[in-house]
C-alpha positions as CSV (number, residue, x, y, z in Angstrom):
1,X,-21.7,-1.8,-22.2
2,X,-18.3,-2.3,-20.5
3,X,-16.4,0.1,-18.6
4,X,-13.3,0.3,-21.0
5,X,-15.2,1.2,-24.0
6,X,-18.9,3.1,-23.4
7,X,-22.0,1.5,-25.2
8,X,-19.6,-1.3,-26.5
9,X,-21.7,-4.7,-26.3
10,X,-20.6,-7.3,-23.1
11,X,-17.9,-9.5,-23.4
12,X,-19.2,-12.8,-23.8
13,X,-17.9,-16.7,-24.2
14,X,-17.8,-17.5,-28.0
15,X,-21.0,-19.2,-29.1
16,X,-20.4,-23.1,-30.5
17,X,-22.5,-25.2,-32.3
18,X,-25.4,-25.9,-30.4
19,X,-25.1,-23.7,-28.4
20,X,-28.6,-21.5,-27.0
21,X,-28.7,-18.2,-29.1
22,X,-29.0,-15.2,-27.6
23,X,-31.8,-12.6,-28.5
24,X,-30.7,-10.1,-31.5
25,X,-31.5,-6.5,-30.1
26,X,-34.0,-6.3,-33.0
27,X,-36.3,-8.8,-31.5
28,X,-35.5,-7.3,-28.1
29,X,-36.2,-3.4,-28.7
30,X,-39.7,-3.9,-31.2
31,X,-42.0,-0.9,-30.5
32,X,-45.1,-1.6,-27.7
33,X,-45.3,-3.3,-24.8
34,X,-44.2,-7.3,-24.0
35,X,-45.5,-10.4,-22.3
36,X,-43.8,-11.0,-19.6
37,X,-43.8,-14.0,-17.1
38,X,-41.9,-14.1,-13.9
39,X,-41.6,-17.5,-13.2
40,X,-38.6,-19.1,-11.4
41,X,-37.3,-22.7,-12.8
42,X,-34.2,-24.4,-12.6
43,X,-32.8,-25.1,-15.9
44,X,-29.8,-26.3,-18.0
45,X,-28.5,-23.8,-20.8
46,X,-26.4,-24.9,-23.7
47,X,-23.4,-22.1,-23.9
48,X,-19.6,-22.6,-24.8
49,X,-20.7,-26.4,-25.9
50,X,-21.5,-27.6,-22.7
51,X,-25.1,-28.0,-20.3
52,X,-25.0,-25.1,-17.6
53,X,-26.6,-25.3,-14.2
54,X,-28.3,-22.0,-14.4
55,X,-32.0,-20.5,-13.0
56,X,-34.7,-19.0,-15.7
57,X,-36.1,-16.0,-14.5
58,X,-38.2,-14.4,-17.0
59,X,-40.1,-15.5,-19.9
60,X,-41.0,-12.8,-22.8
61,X,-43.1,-12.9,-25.8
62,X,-41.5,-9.4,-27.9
63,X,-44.5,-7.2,-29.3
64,X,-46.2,-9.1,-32.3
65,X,-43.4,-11.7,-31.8
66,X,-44.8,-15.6,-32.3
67,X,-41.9,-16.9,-30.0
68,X,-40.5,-16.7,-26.4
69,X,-37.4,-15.5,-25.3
70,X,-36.2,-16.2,-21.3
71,X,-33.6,-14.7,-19.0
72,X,-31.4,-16.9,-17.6
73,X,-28.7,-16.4,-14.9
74,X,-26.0,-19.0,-14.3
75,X,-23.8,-17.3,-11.6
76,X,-23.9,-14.0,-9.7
77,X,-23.0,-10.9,-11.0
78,X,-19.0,-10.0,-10.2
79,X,-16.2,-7.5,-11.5
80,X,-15.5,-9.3,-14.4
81,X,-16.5,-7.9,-17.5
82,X,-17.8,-11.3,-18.5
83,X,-21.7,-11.0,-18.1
84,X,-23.2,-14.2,-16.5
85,X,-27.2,-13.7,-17.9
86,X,-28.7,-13.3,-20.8
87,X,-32.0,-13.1,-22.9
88,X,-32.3,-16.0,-25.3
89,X,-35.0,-17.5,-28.0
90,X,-36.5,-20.6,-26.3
91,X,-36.1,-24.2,-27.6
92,X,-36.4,-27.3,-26.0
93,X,-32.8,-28.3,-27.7
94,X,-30.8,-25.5,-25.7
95,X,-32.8,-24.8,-22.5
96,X,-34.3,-27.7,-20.4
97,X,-35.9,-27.7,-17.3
98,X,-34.3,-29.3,-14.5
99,X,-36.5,-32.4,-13.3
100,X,-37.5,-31.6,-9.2
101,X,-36.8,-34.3,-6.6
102,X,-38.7,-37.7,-7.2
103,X,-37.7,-39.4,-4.4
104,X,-40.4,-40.7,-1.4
105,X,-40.9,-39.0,2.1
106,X,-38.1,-40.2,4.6
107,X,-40.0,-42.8,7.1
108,X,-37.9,-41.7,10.0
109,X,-38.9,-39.1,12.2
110,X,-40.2,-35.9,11.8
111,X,-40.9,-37.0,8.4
112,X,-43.1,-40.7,8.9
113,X,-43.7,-40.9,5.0
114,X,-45.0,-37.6,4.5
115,X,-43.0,-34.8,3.4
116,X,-43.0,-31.8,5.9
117,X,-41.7,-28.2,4.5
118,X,-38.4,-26.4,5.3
119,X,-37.7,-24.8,8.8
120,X,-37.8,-21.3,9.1
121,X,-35.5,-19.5,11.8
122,X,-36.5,-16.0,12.7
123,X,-34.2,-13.5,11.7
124,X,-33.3,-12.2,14.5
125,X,-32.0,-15.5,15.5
126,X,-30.0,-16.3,12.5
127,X,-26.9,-14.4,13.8
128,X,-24.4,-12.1,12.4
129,X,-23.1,-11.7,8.6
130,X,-19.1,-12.9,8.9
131,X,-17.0,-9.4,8.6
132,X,-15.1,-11.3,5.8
133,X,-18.0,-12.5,3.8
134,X,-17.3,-16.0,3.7
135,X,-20.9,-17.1,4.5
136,X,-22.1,-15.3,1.8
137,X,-22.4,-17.5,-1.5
138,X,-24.6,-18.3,-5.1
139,X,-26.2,-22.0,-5.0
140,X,-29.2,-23.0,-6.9
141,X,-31.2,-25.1,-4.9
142,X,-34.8,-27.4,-4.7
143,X,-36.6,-25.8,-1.4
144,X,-39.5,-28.0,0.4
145,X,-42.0,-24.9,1.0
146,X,-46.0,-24.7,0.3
147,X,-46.2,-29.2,0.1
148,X,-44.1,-28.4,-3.5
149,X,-40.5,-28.7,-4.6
150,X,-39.6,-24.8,-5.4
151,X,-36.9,-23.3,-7.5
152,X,-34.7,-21.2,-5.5
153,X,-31.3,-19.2,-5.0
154,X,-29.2,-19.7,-1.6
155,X,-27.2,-16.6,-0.8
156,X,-25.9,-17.4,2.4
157,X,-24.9,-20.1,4.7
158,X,-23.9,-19.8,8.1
159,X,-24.0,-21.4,11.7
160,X,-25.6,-19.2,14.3
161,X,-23.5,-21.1,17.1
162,X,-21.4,-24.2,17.6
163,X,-24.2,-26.3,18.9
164,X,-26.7,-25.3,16.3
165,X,-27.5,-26.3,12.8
166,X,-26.4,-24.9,9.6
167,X,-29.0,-22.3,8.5
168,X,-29.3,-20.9,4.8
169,X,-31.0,-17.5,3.2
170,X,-32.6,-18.3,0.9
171,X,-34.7,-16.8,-2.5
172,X,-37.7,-17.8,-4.0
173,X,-41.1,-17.8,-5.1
174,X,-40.0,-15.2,-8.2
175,X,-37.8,-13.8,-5.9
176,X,-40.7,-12.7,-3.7
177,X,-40.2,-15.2,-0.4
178,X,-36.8,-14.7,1.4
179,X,-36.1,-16.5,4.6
180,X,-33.4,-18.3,7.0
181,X,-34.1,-22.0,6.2
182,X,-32.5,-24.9,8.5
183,X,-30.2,-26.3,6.0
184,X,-31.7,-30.3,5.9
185,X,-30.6,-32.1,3.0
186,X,-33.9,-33.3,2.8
187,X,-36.1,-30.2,2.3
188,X,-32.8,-28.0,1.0
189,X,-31.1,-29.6,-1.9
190,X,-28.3,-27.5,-3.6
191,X,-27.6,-28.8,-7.0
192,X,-24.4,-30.0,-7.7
193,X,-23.6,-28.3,-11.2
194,X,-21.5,-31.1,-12.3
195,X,-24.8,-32.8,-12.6
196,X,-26.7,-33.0,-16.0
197,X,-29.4,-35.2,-16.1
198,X,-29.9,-37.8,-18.4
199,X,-33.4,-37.0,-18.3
200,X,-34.4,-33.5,-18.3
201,X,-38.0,-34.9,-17.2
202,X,-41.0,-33.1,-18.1
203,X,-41.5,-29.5,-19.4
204,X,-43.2,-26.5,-16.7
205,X,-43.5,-23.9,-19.4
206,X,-46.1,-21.3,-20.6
207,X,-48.9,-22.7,-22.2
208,X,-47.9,-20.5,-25.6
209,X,-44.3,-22.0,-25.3
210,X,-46.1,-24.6,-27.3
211,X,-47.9,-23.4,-29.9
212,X,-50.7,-21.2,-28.5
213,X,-51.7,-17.6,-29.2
214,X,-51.3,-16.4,-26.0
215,X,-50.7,-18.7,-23.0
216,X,-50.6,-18.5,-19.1
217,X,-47.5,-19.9,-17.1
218,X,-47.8,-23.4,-16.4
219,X,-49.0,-24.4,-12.8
């Protein structure tokens, strides 16, 4: 629905060959409850015939549906009529997992060739929001929490005071662990969306995804 013409569909990019194809409404509004899975990955989506840096939210098996459809977000929601999510059928062809960091533990200090997790910085020490909004922002990102690489959103970025470190909010966890992180390159990577991997590396899907009956999100 847009605001110029009620119950009108959103305007959306025109779909090439290729491209990931969206959920028809049919599949979406079947009668009974779905599956759903939260589970937050970082992905590249086929749309407008090129890969998109973009973060899968959601996946959904429809009522009596033998496939998966996922909610994927690729920027932050603005004025602009253009919508930037969207439910669409899962293939491997269209949407592909991003592959997390391989790399090995720095060996310099703090680190000594073992990976430690991102700094938290208390709240109430993370300063105040710029009256203009310029810290505020919309960056996928790897985050070093829990001795795991974790899909996550940054919303914000600012520097408490002259002599201190960048800090970052940041999202994830299915959106259910927020927290001001130091911003170190080394446990808070923002992907650079001019990036596409040559290889997408290896899948972190539901079980079902694959074939089965009726799977449980991949650990």
């Amino acid at each position: 629905m847009t605001s110029a013409v009620p119950f009108s569909r959103p305007v959306r990019s025109p779909e090439r060959p290729g491209d990931a194809e969206r959920a028809p409404r049919e599949l979406m509004t079947l009668p009974g409850p779905s599956r759903d899975v939260r589970r937050w990955r970082l992905v590249e989506i086929r749309l407008g015939g090129r890969w998109r840096l973009a973060l899968l939210t959601v996946w959904r098996r429809p009522p009596g549906s033998g496939v998966w459809v996922v909610h994927v977000r690729w920027a932050p929601d603005t004025d602009s009529v253009v919508q930037p999510w969207g439910w669409f059928l899962y293939t491997e062809d269209t949407v592909r997992p991003l592959p997390e960091p391989q790399d090995a533990a720095p060996t310099a200090a703090p680190f000594l060739g073992r990976w430690r997790d991102a700094v938290a910085v208390p709240a109430e020490l993370a300063g105040a929001p710029a009256e203009d909004g310029t810290d505020r922002c919309w960056r996928l990102a790897w985050i070093r929490t829990g001795g795991h690489w974790r899909s996550g959103l940054v919303t914000a970025r600012r520097r408490p005071g002259p002599h201190l470190p960048w800090i970052a909010h940041v999202r994830w966890g299915e959106d259910n662990d927020t927290a001001w992180l130091i911003a170190d390159p080394t446990t808070l990577r923002p992907v650079d969306p001019a990036t596409t991997p040559v290889e997408p590396g290896a899948t972190d899907l539901p079980v079902a995804a694959a074939g089965t009956d009726d799977g449980e999100a991949a650990r």
